[in-house]
C-alpha positions in Angstrom: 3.2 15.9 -2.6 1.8 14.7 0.6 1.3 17.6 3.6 0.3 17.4 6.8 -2.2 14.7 6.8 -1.6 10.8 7.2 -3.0 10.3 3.4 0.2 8.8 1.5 -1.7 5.5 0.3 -4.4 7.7 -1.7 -1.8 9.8 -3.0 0.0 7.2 -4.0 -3.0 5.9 -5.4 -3.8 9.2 -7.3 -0.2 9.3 -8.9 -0.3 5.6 -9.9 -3.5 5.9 -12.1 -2.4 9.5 -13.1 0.4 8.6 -14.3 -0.8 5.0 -15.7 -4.3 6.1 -16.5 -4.9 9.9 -17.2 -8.0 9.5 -19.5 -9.5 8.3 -15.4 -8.6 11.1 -13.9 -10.2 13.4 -16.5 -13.2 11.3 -16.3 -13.5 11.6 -12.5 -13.3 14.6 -11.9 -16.2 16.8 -13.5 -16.3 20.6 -13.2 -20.5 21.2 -13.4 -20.4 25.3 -13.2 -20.2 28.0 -10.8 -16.9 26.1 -9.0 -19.0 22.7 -8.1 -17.3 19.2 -9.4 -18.5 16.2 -9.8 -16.1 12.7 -8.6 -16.9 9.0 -8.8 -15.5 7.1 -6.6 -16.1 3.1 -6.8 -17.3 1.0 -3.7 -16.7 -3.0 -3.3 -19.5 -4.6 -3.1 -20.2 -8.1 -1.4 -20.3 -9.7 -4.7 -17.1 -8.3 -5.6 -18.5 -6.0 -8.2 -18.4 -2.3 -8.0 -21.1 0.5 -7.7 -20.0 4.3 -9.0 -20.5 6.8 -6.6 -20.6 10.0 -7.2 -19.4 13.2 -5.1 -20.0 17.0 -5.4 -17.7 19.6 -3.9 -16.4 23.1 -4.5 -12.8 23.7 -5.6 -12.1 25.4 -1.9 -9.3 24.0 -0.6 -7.5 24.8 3.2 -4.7 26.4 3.5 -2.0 27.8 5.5 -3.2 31.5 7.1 0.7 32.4 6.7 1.4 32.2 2.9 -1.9 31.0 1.4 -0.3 27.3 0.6 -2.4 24.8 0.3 -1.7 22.2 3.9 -2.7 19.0 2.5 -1.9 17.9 -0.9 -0.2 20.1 -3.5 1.8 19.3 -6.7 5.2 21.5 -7.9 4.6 24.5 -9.1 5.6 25.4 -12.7 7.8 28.3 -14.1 5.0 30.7 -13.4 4.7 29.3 -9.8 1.5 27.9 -10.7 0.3 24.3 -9.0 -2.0 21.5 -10.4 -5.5 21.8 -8.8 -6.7 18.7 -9.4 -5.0 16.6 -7.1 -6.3 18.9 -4.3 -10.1 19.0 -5.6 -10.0 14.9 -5.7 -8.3 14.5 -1.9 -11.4 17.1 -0.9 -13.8 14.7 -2.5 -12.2 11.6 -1.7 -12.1 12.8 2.2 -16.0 13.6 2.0 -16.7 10.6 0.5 -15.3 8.8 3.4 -16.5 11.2 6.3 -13.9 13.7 6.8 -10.2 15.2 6.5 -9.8 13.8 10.2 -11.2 9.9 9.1 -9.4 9.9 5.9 -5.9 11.2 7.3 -6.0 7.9 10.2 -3.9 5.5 7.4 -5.8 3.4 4.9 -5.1 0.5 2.5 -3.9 1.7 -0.9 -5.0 -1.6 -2.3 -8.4 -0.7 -1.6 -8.1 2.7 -2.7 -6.8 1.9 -5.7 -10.0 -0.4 -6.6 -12.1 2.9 -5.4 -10.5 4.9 -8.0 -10.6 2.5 -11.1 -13.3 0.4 -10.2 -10.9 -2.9 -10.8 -9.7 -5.5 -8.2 -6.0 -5.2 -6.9 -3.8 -8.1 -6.4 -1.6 -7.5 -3.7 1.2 -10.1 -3.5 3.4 -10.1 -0.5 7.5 -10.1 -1.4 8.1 -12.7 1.1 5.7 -15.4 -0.4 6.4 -15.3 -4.1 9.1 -16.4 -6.0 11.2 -13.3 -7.3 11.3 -14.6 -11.1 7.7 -14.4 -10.7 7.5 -11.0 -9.3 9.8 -9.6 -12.4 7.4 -11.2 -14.3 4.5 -9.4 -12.8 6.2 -5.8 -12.4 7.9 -6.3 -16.1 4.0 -6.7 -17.5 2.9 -3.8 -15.2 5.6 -1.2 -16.7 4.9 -2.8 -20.1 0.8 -2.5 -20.0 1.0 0.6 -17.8 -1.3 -0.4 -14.8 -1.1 1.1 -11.9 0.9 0.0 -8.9 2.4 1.0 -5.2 4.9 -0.9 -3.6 5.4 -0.9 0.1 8.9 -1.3 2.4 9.1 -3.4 5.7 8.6 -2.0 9.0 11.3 -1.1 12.0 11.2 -4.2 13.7 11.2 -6.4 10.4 14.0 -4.5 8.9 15.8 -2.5 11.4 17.9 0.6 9.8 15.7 1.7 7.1 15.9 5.4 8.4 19.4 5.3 7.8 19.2 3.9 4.5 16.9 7.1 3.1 14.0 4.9 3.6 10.3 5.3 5.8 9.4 2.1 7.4 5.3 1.3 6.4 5.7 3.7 3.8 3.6 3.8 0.5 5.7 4.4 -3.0 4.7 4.6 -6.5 5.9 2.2 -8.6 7.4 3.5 -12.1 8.7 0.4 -13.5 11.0 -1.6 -13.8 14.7 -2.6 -16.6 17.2 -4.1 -16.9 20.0 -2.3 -18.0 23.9 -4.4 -18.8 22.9 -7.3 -16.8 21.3 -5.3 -13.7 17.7 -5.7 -13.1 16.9 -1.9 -11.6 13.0 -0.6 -10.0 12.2 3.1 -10.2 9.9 4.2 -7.7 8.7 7.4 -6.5 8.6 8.7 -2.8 5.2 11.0 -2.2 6.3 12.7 0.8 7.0 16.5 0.5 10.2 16.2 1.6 11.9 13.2 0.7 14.6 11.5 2.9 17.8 10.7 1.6 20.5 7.7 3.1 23.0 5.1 1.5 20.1 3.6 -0.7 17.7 6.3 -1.4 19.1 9.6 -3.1 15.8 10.7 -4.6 15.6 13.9 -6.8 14.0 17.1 -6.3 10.5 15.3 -7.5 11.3 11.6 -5.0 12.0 9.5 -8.1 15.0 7.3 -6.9 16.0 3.9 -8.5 16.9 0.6 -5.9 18.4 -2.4 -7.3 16.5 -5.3 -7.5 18.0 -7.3 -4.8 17.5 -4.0 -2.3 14.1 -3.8 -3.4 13.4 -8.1 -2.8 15.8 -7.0 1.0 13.5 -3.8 2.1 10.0 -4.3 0.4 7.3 -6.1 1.9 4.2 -5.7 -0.4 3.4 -5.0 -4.0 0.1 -3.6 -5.2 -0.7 -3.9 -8.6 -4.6 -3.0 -10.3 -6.0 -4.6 -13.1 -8.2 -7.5 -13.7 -5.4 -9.0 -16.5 -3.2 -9.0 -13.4 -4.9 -12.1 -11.7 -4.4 -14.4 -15.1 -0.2 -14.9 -13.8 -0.3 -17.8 -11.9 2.1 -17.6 -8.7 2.7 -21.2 -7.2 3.3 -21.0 -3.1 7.0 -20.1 -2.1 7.0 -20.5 1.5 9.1 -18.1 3.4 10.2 -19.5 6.5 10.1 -22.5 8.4 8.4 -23.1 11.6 12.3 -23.6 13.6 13.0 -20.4 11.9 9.9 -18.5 12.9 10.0 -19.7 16.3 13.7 -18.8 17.1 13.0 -15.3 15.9 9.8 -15.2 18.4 11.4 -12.8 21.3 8.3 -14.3 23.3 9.4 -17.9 23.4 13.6 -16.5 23.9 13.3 -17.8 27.7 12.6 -21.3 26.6 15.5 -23.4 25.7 16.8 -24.0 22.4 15.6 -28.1 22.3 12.1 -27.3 24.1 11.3 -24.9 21.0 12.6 -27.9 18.5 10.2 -29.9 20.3 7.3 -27.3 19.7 8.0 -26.8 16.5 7.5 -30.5 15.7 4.1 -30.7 17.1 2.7 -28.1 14.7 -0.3 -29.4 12.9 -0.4 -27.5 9.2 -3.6 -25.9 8.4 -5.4 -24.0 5.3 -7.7 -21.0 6.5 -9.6 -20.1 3.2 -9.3 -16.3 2.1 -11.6 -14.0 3.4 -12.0 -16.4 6.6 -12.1 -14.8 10.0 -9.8 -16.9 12.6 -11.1 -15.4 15.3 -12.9 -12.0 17.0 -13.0 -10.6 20.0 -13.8 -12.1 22.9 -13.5 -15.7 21.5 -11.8 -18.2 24.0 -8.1 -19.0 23.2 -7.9 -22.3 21.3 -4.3 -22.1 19.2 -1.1 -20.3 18.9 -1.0 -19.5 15.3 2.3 -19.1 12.9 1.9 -18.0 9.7 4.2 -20.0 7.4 2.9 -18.8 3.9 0.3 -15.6 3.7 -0.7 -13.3 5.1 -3.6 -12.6 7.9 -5.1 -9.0 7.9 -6.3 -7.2 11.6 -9.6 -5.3 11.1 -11.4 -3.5 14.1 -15.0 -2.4 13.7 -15.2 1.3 13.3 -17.1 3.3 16.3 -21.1 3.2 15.4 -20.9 1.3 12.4 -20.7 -1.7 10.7 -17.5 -1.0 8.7 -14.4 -2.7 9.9 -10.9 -0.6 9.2 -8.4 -2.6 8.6 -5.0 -1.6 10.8 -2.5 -4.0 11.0 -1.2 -7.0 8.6 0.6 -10.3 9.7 3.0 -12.0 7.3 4.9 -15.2 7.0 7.0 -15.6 10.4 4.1 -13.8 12.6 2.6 -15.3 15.4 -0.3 -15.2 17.4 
């Protein structure tokens, strides 16, 4: 369970591979003696391979002063009242891997986290841009093969209501899989928060697990994240999303202008393909386009205070302008 630290991708990311993958979790963590343990983490590098890294920490954990809990991750406790430690030891390692409790808890990618803890790429598709007979397709193979996977819902302004529905906006679940049961295509997920919220769609039980039907989960979930090399061997032909009219009457910027001057603007759009990986612009480069994304996805990264390493903080999908 997540506690009071903004960490729900890598817990998300731990219960994914534990769940899929056990025999990593016992190979990642290492107890050495005298309380010390041993983690490898795995770090992307340029050439898209990855180098273990290893991490040594003590099984000290913080807690609360008032009843000794632990305040950032714990599990449920058993009959005896006893919790897994495990999951506590690998957030301490994982968070002095990366700097600190304070860096760790600002939000990351669980895409990226996921390849940290396996040391395999993660294809992250985008709901929006695929096909959904392809998607079954992909999340059918990953319940069948067992590889781990998170899936991620829409935000406020994308999908207004979610609260009300038992849903967090931006919020990281676990995927469990995926049947069909009497003509019904159904996706189990699990929520990691401690305290799971409940609405008209989301009626979790005491441990988050809560089923959606697969036309809520196509309505309210924006991203799927699924790890494994094998993964990347589907083919996914494009499936645009919107269309440029559609986008721009949705723009609240361009609302002032009148319905025929946006028709117009929308016909003088010139399509263009920005390779993966591809920066459109940084900061403090002149303006030269308004951009809409039509199919994709565009990622916005600032560089992190006295260093090289850019954090990545915000993601545009099909519709978005800038």
């Amino acid at each position: 369970r997540q506690g009071f630290i903004g960490d729900c991708y890598l817990l998300c990311a731990f219960s994914a591979v534990a769940r899929s993958r056990p025999q990593l979790v016992e190979a990642m963590l290492r107890p050495t003696g005298e309380g010390i343990y041993e983690t490898t983490f795995y770090r992307r590098m340029g050439d898209g391979k990855f180098q273990p890294e290893t991490v040594r920490v003590d099984g000290k954990v913080p807690v609360a002063a008032k009843d000794g809990r632990p305040i950032y991750v714990r599990t449920s406790p058993d009959a005896q009242g006893r919790m897994e430690t495990w999951p506590m030891i690998a957030e301490k390692a994982y968070a002095a891997w990366k700097g600190g409790y304070h860096i760790m808890g600002e939000g990351g990618a669980v895409e990226d986290t996921l390849e940290e803890l396996t040391g395999k790429p993660t294809r992250m598709l985008y709901i929006s841009e695929h096909h959904p007979e392809v998607l079954w397709k992909m999340l059918a193979l990953a319940t069948r093969e067992k590889w781990p996977a998170t899936v991620c819902t829409w935000g406020r302004v994308e999908r207004p209501g979610l609260d009300e529905l038992g849903m967090h906006p931006n919020h990281i679940h676990i995927f469990l899989g995926v049947h069909a049961l009497r003509g019904r295509r159904i996706v189990w997920l699990r929520d990691p928060f401690d305290k799971p919220t409940c609405g008209k769609l989301n009626l979790p039980d005491p441990d988050g697990v809560f089923t959606l039907s697969w036309e809520n989960f196509l309505a309210y979930f924006a991203e799927i994240h699924i790890n494994g090399r094998q993964i990347f061997e589907i083919p996914s032909p494009p499936h645009p999303s919107t269309t440029i009219m559609l986008a721009l009457e949705r723009c609240y910027v361009l609302h002032a202008l009148e319905l025929k001057l946006r028709r117009t603007m929308a016909r003088d759009f010139q399509r263009v393909r920005i390779p993966a990986d591809e920066y459109i612009f940084t900061a403090g480069s002149p303006p030269d386009f308004y951009y809409l994304i039509q199919s994709g996805a565009a990622g916005v990264e600032v560089r992190v205070k006295g260093s090289a390493r850019k954090r990545r903080v915000g993601v545009l999908n099909a519709g978005d302008q800038f």
